[in-house]
C-alpha positions, -999 to 999 in steps of 0.1 A, spaced: -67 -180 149 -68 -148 163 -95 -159 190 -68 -185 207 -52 -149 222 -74 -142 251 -71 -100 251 -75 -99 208 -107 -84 203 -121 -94 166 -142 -81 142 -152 -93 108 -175 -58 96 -192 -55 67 -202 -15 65 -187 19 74 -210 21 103 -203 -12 122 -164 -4 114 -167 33 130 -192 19 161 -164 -8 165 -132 16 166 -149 43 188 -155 18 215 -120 2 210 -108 36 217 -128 33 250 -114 7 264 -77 10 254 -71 45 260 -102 55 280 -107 27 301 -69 15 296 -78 -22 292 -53 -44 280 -66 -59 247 -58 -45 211 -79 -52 180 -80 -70 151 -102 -58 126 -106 -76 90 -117 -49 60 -117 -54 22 -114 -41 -7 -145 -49 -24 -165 -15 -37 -204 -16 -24 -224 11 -14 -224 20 23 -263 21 39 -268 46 68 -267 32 106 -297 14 116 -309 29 147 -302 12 180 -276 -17 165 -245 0 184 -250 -24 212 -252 -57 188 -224 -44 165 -200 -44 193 -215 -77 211 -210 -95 180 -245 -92 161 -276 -76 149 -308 -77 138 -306 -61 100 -334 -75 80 -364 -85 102 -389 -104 84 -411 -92 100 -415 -59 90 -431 -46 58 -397 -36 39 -385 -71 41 -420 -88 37 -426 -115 13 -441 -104 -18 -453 -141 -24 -477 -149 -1 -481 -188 5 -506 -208 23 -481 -224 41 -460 -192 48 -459 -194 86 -437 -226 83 -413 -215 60 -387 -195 84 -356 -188 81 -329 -170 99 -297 -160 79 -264 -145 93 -237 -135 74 -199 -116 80 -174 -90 61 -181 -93 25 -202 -121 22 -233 -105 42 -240 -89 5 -244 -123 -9 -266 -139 23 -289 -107 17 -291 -117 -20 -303 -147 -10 -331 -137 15 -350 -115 -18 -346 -145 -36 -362 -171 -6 -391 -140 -3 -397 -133 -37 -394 -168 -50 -406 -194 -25 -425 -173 -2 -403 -172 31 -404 -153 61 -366 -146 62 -345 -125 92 -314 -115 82 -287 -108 112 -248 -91 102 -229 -107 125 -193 -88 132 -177 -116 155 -184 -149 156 -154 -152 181 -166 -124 207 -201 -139 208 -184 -173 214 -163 -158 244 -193 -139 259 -214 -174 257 -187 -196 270 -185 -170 300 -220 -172 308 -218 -210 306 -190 -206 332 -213 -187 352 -238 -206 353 -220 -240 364 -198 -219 393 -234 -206 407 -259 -232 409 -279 -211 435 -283 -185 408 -309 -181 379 -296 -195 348 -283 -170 322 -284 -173 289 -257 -160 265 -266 -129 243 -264 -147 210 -291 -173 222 -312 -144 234 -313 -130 202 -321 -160 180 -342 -176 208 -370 -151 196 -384 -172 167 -384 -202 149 -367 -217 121 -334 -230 112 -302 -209 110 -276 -211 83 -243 -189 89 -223 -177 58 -188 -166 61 -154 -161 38 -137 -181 59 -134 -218 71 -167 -232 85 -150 -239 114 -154 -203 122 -185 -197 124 -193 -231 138 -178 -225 169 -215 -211 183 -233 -244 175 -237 -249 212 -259 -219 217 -279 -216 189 -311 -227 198 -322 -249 162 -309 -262 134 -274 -247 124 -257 -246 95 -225 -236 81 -212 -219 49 -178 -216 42 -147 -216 21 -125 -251 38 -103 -264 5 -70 -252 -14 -67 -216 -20 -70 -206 -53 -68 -175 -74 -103 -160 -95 -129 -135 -95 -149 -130 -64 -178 -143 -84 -162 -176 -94 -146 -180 -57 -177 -174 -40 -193 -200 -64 -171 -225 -65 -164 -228 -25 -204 -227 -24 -211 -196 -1 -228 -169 -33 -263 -164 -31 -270 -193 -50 -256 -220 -23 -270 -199 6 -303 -208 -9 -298 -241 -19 -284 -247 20 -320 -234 32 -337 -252 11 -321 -285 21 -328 -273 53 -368 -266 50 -370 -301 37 -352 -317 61 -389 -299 82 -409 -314 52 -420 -280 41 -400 -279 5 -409 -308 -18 -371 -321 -35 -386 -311 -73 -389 -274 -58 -350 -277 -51 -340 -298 -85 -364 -267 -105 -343 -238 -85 -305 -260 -93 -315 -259 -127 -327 -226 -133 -297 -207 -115 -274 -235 -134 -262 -253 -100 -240 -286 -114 -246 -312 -90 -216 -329 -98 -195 -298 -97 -160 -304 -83 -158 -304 -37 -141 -275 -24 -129 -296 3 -108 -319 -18 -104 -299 -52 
């Protein structure tokens, strides 16, 4: 809701870093700079430890997103090597809270199946929407000039794979990028009646815990042909996944 006011700048962090890079450059450009925009930035309650600052994120905390886990380096490497390895990629973003359970997932898709997995923390899906829907302005208003591309296409246009996006909120949210995500996208989210639990139970019944992040990949990679469907049924039943569980979208 709160992208439909055109000078509301929002954020969605997870850690103390991305919360303090994101209020020292809204103190820039309200009282340094004196633009005319105010912030809206969500934080929870939820206790988790608080990692140091990557180095050299500021830029993509405050543009909306970062790499944080790059399967390509050696901390976030497989540790089960597969023949077919370079096939199975996957890239994984997740907001606020929910970034703990997307990364949750991505040591379960290394450890158990093998995948090359890059995780990105995304802080606003709606500021990398409105800095892609300007560039497409651009673009169309100046033929003449080279065509731009907007920054979140930039930074997932690197590899290969398809993209899943995880978020507390309605998938509409984080669906509203679709356009410029260049493969496969899909959506996580909590669309139904709101209901009152533990975080655990929430996150499990609206399908966005670790569990349904990896079964969403999964479905994904076979959709490519690269997971057979008894791989999927084995990893349902072993994490206890009820395929005729109730839909959060009607229940």
């Amino acid at each position: 809701m709160a992208g439909t006011i055109p000078n509301c700048v929002t954020y969605d962090p997870t850690y103390a870093y991305e919360l303090a890079v994101i209020i020292q450059d809204g103190l820039r450009r309200m009282y340094d700079e004196m633009e005319s925009v105010f912030y809206y930035i969500t934080t929870m309650n939820e206790n988790y430890v608080q990692p140091e600052m990557p180095e050299g994120v500021e830029e993509g905390i405050i543009r909306g997103m970062y790499l944080l886990e790059d399967g390509d380096a050696t901390d976030y490497a497989t540790t089960k090597p597969r023949k077919e390895l370079s096939a199975l990629r996957v890239r994984l973003l997740g907001s606020g809270t929910i970034l703990r359970e997307v990364r949750k997932a991505a040591t379960t898709l290394r450890e158990d199946f093998g995948a090359h997995v890059d995780v990105w923390s995304v802080t606003s899906f709606n500021e990398l929407r409105r800095e892609a829907l300007t560039v497409s302005r651009e673009n169309m208003l100046n033929p003449a000039a080279k065509i731009k591309k907007p920054f979140v296409t930039e930074q997932l246009g690197g590899k290969q794979g398809p993209v899943i996006a995880t978020t507390d909120y309605m998938m509409s949210y984080s669906d509203q990028i679709r356009e410029f995500v260049p493969d496969t996208y899909k959506v996580l989210g909590t669309d139904g009646f709101g209901r009152s639990d533990s975080r655990e139970k929430l996150r499990h019944f609206f399908e966005v815990d670790a569990k349904f992040i990896v079964l969403a990949t999964l479905t994904e990679l076979r959709a490519r042909g690269l997971i057979e469907a008894k791989q999927i049924a084995a990893f349902m039943k072993k994490e206890g996944i009820d395929q005729n569980k109730p839909n959060p979208l009607t229940h």
